[in-house]
C-alpha positions in Angstrom: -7.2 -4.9 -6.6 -11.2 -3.8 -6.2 -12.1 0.0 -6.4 -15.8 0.3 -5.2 -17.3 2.4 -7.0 -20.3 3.8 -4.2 -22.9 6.9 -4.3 -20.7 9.1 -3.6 -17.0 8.4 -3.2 -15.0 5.8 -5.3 -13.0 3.4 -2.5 -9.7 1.1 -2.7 -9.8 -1.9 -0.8 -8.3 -5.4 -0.7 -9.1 -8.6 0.5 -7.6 -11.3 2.0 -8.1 -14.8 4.0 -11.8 -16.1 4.7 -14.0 -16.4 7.8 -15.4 -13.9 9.5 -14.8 -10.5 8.1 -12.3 -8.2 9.7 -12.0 -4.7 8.4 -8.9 -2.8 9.0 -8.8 1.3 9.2 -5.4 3.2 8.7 -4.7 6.4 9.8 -4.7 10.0 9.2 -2.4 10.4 5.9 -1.2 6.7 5.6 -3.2 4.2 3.7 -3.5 0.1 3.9 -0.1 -0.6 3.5 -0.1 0.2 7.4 -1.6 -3.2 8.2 1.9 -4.8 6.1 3.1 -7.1 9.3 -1.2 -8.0 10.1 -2.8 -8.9 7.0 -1.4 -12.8 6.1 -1.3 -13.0 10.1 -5.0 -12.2 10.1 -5.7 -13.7 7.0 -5.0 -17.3 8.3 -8.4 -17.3 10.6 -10.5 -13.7 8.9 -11.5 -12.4 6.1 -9.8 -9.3 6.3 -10.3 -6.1 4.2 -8.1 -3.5 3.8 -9.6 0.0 2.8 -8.4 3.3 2.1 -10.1 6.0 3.7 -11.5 9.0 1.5 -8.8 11.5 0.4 -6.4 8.4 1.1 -3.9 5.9 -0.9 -5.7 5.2 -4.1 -9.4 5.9 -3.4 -10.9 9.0 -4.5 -9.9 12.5 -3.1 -12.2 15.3 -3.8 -12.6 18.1 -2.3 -13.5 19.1 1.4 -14.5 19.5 3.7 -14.7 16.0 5.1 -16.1 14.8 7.8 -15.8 11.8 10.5 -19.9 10.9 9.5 -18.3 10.9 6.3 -16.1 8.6 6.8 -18.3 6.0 8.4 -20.9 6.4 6.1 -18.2 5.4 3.1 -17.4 2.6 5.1 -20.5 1.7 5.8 -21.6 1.8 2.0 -18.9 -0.4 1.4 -19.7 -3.3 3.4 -23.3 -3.0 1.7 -22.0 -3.6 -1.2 -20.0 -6.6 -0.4 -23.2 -7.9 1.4 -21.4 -7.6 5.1 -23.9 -7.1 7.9 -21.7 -7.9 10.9 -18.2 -7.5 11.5 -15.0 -7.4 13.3 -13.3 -3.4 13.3 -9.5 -2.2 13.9 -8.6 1.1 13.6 -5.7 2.8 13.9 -5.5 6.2 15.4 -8.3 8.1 12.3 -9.5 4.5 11.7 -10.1 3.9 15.8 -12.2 7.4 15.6 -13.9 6.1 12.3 -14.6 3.0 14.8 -15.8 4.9 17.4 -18.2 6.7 15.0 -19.4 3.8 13.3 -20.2 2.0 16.6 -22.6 4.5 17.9 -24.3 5.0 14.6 -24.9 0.9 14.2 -24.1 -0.8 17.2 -25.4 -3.7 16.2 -23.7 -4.6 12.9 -20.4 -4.9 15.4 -18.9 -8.2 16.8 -16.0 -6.8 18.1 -14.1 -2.9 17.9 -10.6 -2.4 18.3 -8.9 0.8 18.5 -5.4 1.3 19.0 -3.6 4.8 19.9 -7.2 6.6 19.2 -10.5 7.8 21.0 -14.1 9.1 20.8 -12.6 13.1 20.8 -10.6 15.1 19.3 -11.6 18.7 21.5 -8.8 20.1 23.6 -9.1 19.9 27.3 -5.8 22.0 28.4 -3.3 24.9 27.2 -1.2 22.4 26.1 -3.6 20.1 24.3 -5.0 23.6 22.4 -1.0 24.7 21.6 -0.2 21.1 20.0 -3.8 22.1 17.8 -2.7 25.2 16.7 0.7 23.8 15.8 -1.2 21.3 14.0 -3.4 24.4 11.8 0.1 26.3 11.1 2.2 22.8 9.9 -1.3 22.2 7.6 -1.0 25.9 6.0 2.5 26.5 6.1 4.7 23.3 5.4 5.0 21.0 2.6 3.5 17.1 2.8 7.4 15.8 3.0 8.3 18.0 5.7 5.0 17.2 7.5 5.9 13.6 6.9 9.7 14.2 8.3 8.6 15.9 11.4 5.8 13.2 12.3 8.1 10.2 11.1 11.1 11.3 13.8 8.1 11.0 16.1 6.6 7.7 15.2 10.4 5.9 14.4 13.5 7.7 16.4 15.1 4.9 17.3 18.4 3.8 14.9 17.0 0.8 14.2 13.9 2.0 13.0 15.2 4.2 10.1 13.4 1.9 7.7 10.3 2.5 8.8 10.7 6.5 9.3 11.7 6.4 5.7 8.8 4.4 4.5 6.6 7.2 6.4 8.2 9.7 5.2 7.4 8.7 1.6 4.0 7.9 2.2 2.9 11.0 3.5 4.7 12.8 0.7 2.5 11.0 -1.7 -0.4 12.7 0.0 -2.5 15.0 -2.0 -2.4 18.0 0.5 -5.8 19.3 0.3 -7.4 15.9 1.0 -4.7 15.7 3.6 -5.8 19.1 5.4 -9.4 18.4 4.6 -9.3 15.0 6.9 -7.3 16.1 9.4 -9.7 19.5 10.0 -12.3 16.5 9.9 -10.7 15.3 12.8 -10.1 18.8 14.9 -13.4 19.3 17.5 -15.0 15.5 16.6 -16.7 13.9 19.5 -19.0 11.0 20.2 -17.7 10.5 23.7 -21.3 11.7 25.1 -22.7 8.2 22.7 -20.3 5.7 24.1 -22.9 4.0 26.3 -24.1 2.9 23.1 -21.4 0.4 21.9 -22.2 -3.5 23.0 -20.1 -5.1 22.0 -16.4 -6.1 23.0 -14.0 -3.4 22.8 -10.3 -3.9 22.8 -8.5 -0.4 23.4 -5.0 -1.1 22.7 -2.5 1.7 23.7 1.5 2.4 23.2 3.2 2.8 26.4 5.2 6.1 24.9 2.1 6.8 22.6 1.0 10.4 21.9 -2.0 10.7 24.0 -1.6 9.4 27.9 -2.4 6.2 29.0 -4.8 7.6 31.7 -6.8 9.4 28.8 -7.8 6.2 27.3 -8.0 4.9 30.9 -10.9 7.2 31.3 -12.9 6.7 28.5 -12.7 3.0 28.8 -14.2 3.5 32.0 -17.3 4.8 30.3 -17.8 1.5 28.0 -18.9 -1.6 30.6 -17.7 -3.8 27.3 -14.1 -2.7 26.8 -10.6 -3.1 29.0 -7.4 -1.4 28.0 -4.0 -3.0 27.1 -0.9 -1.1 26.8 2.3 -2.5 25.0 5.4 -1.6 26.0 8.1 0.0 24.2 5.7 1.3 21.3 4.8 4.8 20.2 2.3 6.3 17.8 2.4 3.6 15.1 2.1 0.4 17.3 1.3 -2.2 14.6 4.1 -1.4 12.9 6.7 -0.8 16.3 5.8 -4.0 17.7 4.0 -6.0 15.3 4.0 -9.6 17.4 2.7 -8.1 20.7 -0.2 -6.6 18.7 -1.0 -9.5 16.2 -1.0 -11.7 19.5 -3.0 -9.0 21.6 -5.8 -8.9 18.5 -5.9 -12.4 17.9 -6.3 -13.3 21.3 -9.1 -10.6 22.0 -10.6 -11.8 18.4 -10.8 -15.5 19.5 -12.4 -14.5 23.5 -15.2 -12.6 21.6 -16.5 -15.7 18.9 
Protein backbone atom coordinates (compact mmCIF):
# COMPACT_ATOMS: atom_id res chain seq x y z
CA UNK A 1 0.00 0.00 0.00
CA UNK A 2 2.49 2.96 -1.71
CA UNK A 3 2.70 6.40 -0.01
CA UNK A 4 4.45 8.78 -2.52
CA UNK A 5 6.43 10.71 -1.01
CA UNK A 6 6.43 14.13 -3.65
CA UNK A 7 7.96 17.82 -3.23
CA UNK A 8 5.59 18.82 -1.42
CA UNK A 9 2.75 16.69 -0.11
CA UNK A 10 3.10 12.93 0.84
CA UNK A 11 0.15 10.90 -1.25
CA UNK A 12 -1.68 7.36 -0.67
CA UNK A 13 -2.51 5.51 -3.66
CA UNK A 14 -3.09 1.95 -4.74
CA UNK A 15 -2.84 0.01 -7.76
CA UNK A 16 -4.53 -2.38 -9.42
CA UNK A 17 -5.00 -4.53 -12.91
CA UNK A 18 -2.58 -3.60 -15.92
CA UNK A 19 -3.04 -1.86 -19.33
CA UNK A 20 -3.58 1.35 -19.85
CA UNK A 21 -3.64 3.48 -16.76
CA UNK A 22 -6.74 4.69 -15.32
CA UNK A 23 -6.71 7.05 -12.35
CA UNK A 24 -9.63 7.33 -10.20
CA UNK A 25 -10.47 10.77 -8.10
CA UNK A 26 -12.87 10.64 -4.93
CA UNK A 27 -14.62 13.29 -3.67
CA UNK A 28 -14.75 16.11 -1.28
CA UNK A 29 -14.23 14.34 2.29
CA UNK A 30 -14.36 10.59 1.13
CA UNK A 31 -11.20 8.87 0.00
CA UNK A 32 -10.53 5.70 -2.46
CA UNK A 33 -12.63 3.36 -0.84
CA UNK A 34 -15.34 5.27 -2.99
CA UNK A 35 -14.31 3.36 -6.19
CA UNK A 36 -15.10 -0.21 -3.81
CA UNK A 37 -17.76 -1.72 -6.57
CA UNK A 38 -15.09 -0.21 -9.77
CA UNK A 39 -11.76 -1.14 -9.01
CA UNK A 40 -11.54 -5.29 -9.80
CA UNK A 41 -14.28 -4.26 -12.56
CA UNK A 42 -11.74 -1.86 -14.02
CA UNK A 43 -8.87 -3.81 -13.06
CA UNK A 44 -9.69 -6.72 -15.54
CA UNK A 45 -8.85 -4.39 -18.83
CA UNK A 46 -6.71 -0.93 -16.82
CA UNK A 47 -4.25 -0.27 -14.77
CA UNK A 48 -6.11 1.58 -12.33
CA UNK A 49 -4.87 3.82 -9.48
CA UNK A 50 -6.55 4.80 -6.71
CA UNK A 51 -5.34 8.14 -4.93
CA UNK A 52 -6.30 10.08 -2.04
CA UNK A 53 -6.51 13.61 -2.50
CA UNK A 54 -4.46 16.04 -0.18
CA UNK A 55 -6.10 16.55 3.33
CA UNK A 56 -7.80 13.04 2.34
CA UNK A 57 -7.92 9.21 3.65
CA UNK A 58 -4.29 8.42 4.53
CA UNK A 59 -2.27 11.02 2.55
CA UNK A 60 -0.87 13.94 4.22
CA UNK A 61 -3.06 16.80 5.66
CA UNK A 62 -1.39 19.95 6.36
CA UNK A 63 -2.58 22.94 6.77
CA UNK A 64 -4.55 25.29 4.30
CA UNK A 65 -5.47 26.82 2.56
CA UNK A 66 -5.70 24.44 -0.44
CA UNK A 67 -6.42 24.95 -3.61
CA UNK A 68 -7.97 23.10 -6.88
CA UNK A 69 -4.20 24.00 -8.82
CA UNK A 70 -3.17 22.32 -5.80
CA UNK A 71 -4.70 19.48 -6.32
CA UNK A 72 -3.82 18.91 -9.85
CA UNK A 73 -0.44 19.70 -9.40
CA UNK A 74 -0.26 16.65 -6.63
CA UNK A 75 -1.75 14.64 -9.03
CA UNK A 76 0.17 15.49 -11.55
CA UNK A 77 3.51 14.93 -9.58
CA UNK A 78 2.38 11.66 -8.96
CA UNK A 79 2.06 10.30 -12.24
CA UNK A 80 5.69 11.71 -12.77
CA UNK A 81 6.85 9.69 -10.49
CA UNK A 82 5.28 6.49 -11.62
CA UNK A 83 6.61 7.47 -15.16
CA UNK A 84 2.75 8.02 -16.62
CA UNK A 85 2.55 10.45 -19.45
CA UNK A 86 -0.86 9.68 -20.80
CA UNK A 87 -3.86 8.54 -19.15
CA UNK A 88 -7.42 7.75 -18.68
CA UNK A 89 -9.29 10.23 -15.66
CA UNK A 90 -12.65 9.66 -13.46
CA UNK A 91 -13.55 11.91 -11.07
CA UNK A 92 -16.15 12.00 -8.84
CA UNK A 93 -17.83 15.21 -7.89
CA UNK A 94 -13.98 17.13 -6.25
CA UNK A 95 -12.18 14.50 -8.40
CA UNK A 96 -14.40 15.59 -11.73
CA UNK A 97 -13.30 19.40 -10.79
CA UNK A 98 -9.64 18.06 -10.14
CA UNK A 99 -10.34 16.57 -13.84
CA UNK A 100 -11.46 19.54 -15.22
CA UNK A 101 -8.49 21.44 -13.86
CA UNK A 102 -5.95 19.08 -14.91
CA UNK A 103 -7.36 18.99 -18.53
CA UNK A 104 -6.92 22.51 -19.23
CA UNK A 105 -3.50 22.73 -17.65
CA UNK A 106 -2.17 19.53 -19.86
CA UNK A 107 -4.54 18.67 -22.33
CA UNK A 108 -2.51 16.55 -23.93
CA UNK A 109 -1.37 13.95 -21.38
CA UNK A 110 -5.32 13.03 -21.50
CA UNK A 111 -6.87 10.02 -23.43
CA UNK A 112 -10.05 10.21 -22.11
CA UNK A 113 -11.92 12.48 -18.86
CA UNK A 114 -14.76 11.31 -17.05
CA UNK A 115 -16.59 13.26 -14.66
CA UNK A 116 -19.54 12.21 -12.94
CA UNK A 117 -21.99 14.48 -10.67
CA UNK A 118 -19.16 17.51 -11.08
CA UNK A 119 -18.25 20.57 -13.37
CA UNK A 120 -15.67 23.28 -14.33
CA UNK A 121 -17.40 25.89 -11.44
CA UNK A 122 -18.18 26.16 -8.34
CA UNK A 123 -19.45 30.34 -8.33
CA UNK A 124 -23.14 30.74 -7.57
CA UNK A 125 -25.37 31.87 -10.30
CA UNK A 126 -28.83 32.44 -8.29
CA UNK A 127 -30.25 33.25 -4.56
CA UNK A 128 -30.67 29.94 -4.12
CA UNK A 129 -27.28 28.60 -5.39
CA UNK A 130 -25.60 31.60 -2.98
CA UNK A 131 -28.06 30.34 0.19
CA UNK A 132 -27.02 26.50 -0.21
CA UNK A 133 -23.17 28.36 -0.06
CA UNK A 134 -23.61 30.03 2.90
CA UNK A 135 -25.30 27.02 4.49
CA UNK A 136 -22.28 25.21 3.41
CA UNK A 137 -19.76 28.19 5.38
CA UNK A 138 -22.03 27.89 8.70
CA UNK A 139 -22.20 23.67 8.68
CA UNK A 140 -18.03 24.05 8.07
CA UNK A 141 -17.74 26.56 11.32
CA UNK A 142 -20.41 25.41 13.42
CA UNK A 143 -21.02 21.48 13.23
CA UNK A 144 -19.02 18.59 14.03
CA UNK A 145 -17.41 16.13 10.98
CA UNK A 146 -20.15 13.31 12.17
CA UNK A 147 -22.98 15.52 11.98
CA UNK A 148 -21.76 16.93 8.68
CA UNK A 149 -21.40 13.41 7.65
CA UNK A 150 -25.21 12.56 8.97
CA UNK A 151 -26.76 15.39 7.25
CA UNK A 152 -24.90 14.78 3.76
CA UNK A 153 -25.31 10.86 4.05
CA UNK A 154 -29.48 11.23 4.41
CA UNK A 155 -28.82 13.06 1.25
CA UNK A 156 -26.64 10.69 -0.76
CA UNK A 157 -28.50 7.24 0.75
CA UNK A 158 -32.39 7.87 1.94
CA UNK A 159 -33.73 5.12 0.69
CA UNK A 160 -34.32 1.90 3.37
CA UNK A 161 -32.33 -0.15 1.49
CA UNK A 162 -29.49 1.92 1.38
CA UNK A 163 -28.82 2.29 5.15
CA UNK A 164 -25.56 0.40 4.60
CA UNK A 165 -24.14 2.71 2.57
CA UNK A 166 -25.42 6.03 4.65
CA UNK A 167 -23.68 4.34 7.58
CA UNK A 168 -20.44 3.70 5.80
CA UNK A 169 -20.56 7.56 4.88
CA UNK A 170 -21.29 8.52 7.86
CA UNK A 171 -18.17 6.98 9.26
CA UNK A 172 -15.99 8.08 6.69
CA UNK A 173 -16.49 11.60 6.95
CA UNK A 174 -16.22 11.35 10.76
CA UNK A 175 -12.71 10.12 10.25
CA UNK A 176 -12.05 13.42 8.56
CA UNK A 177 -9.57 15.79 10.01
CA UNK A 178 -11.79 18.92 10.03
CA UNK A 179 -9.43 21.55 9.11
CA UNK A 180 -8.16 19.66 5.97
CA UNK A 181 -11.84 19.03 5.54
CA UNK A 182 -12.83 22.97 5.59
CA UNK A 183 -9.60 23.81 3.87
CA UNK A 184 -10.64 21.68 0.58
CA UNK A 185 -13.98 22.45 0.52
CA UNK A 186 -13.16 26.54 0.73
CA UNK A 187 -10.79 25.27 -2.14
CA UNK A 188 -13.72 24.39 -3.95
CA UNK A 189 -16.14 27.62 -3.16
CA UNK A 190 -15.56 30.41 -6.29
CA UNK A 191 -13.20 27.74 -8.54
CA UNK A 192 -13.65 28.11 -12.24
CA UNK A 193 -12.08 26.96 -15.42
CA UNK A 194 -15.30 27.04 -17.44
CA UNK A 195 -13.80 30.19 -19.51
CA UNK A 196 -10.70 27.18 -20.50
CA UNK A 197 -12.94 24.43 -21.55
CA UNK A 198 -12.25 24.87 -25.30
CA UNK A 199 -9.04 23.52 -24.36
CA UNK A 200 -9.85 19.91 -23.52
CA UNK A 201 -9.38 17.36 -26.74
CA UNK A 202 -9.99 14.69 -25.88
CA UNK A 203 -13.24 12.45 -25.19
CA UNK A 204 -15.21 13.50 -22.38
CA UNK A 205 -17.79 11.37 -20.80
CA UNK A 206 -20.03 13.59 -18.29
CA UNK A 207 -21.98 11.19 -16.40
CA UNK A 208 -24.91 12.63 -14.33
CA UNK A 209 -27.50 11.22 -11.61
CA UNK A 210 -30.95 11.66 -12.60
CA UNK A 211 -31.91 13.08 -8.83
CA UNK A 212 -28.24 14.39 -8.43
CA UNK A 213 -27.49 17.64 -6.66
CA UNK A 214 -26.86 19.91 -9.45
CA UNK A 215 -29.56 19.93 -12.56
CA UNK A 216 -29.16 17.91 -15.41
CA UNK A 217 -29.53 21.11 -17.66
CA UNK A 218 -26.40 22.65 -15.79
CA UNK A 219 -24.15 19.99 -17.03
CA UNK A 220 -26.25 20.06 -20.25
CA UNK A 221 -24.83 23.48 -20.75
CA UNK A 222 -21.42 23.08 -20.18
CA UNK A 223 -21.21 20.04 -22.26
CA UNK A 224 -22.32 22.15 -24.95
CA UNK A 225 -19.15 24.11 -24.62
CA UNK A 226 -16.72 20.94 -25.21
CA UNK A 227 -17.17 19.67 -29.11
CA UNK A 228 -15.48 16.29 -27.55
CA UNK A 229 -17.93 15.30 -24.70
CA UNK A 230 -21.86 14.04 -24.62
CA UNK A 231 -23.82 13.66 -21.41
CA UNK A 232 -25.36 10.51 -19.93
CA UNK A 233 -27.65 10.49 -17.09
CA UNK A 234 -28.61 7.27 -15.01
CA UNK A 235 -31.60 6.88 -13.60
CA UNK A 236 -32.56 6.49 -10.15
CA UNK A 237 -29.14 7.69 -8.76
CA UNK A 238 -28.24 10.76 -6.58
CA UNK A 239 -25.10 12.35 -5.47
CA UNK A 240 -22.89 9.26 -4.99
CA UNK A 241 -23.64 7.44 -8.43
CA UNK A 242 -20.84 4.80 -8.39
CA UNK A 243 -21.85 3.66 -5.41
CA UNK A 244 -26.12 3.95 -5.99
CA UNK A 245 -25.85 2.16 -9.14
CA UNK A 246 -22.71 0.60 -9.52
CA UNK A 247 -23.53 -1.71 -12.86
CA UNK A 248 -25.10 1.21 -14.95
CA UNK A 249 -21.93 3.18 -14.25
CA UNK A 250 -19.20 0.33 -14.59
CA UNK A 251 -21.02 -0.42 -17.98
CA UNK A 252 -21.43 3.33 -18.90
CA UNK A 253 -17.29 3.83 -18.23
CA UNK A 254 -16.34 0.76 -19.79
CA UNK A 255 -18.22 1.24 -22.78
CA UNK A 256 -17.05 4.99 -23.20
CA UNK A 257 -13.35 3.61 -22.22
CA UNK A 258 -13.44 0.95 -25.06
CA UNK A 259 -15.11 3.72 -27.97
CA UNK A 260 -12.03 6.06 -27.13
CA UNK A 261 -8.88 3.27 -27.66
Amino acid sequence: MPTANLETIALYYEEQGAGEPLILLHGLGADGRSWEYQRASFAEQYRVIVVDVRGHGRSAKPPGPYSVPQFAADIFALLDQLHIDRFHLLGLSMGGMIGFQMAVEQPERFKSLTVVNSGPELIAQNWKERWQILQRRLVLNFTSMEKIGEFIGERLFPEPHQAHYKELFVQQMGENDPQAYKAATNALLGWSVRAQLGRIQCPVLVISGDMDYTPVANKEAYVRQMPTARLLVIENSRHATPIDQPEAFNTAVLHFLHTVG
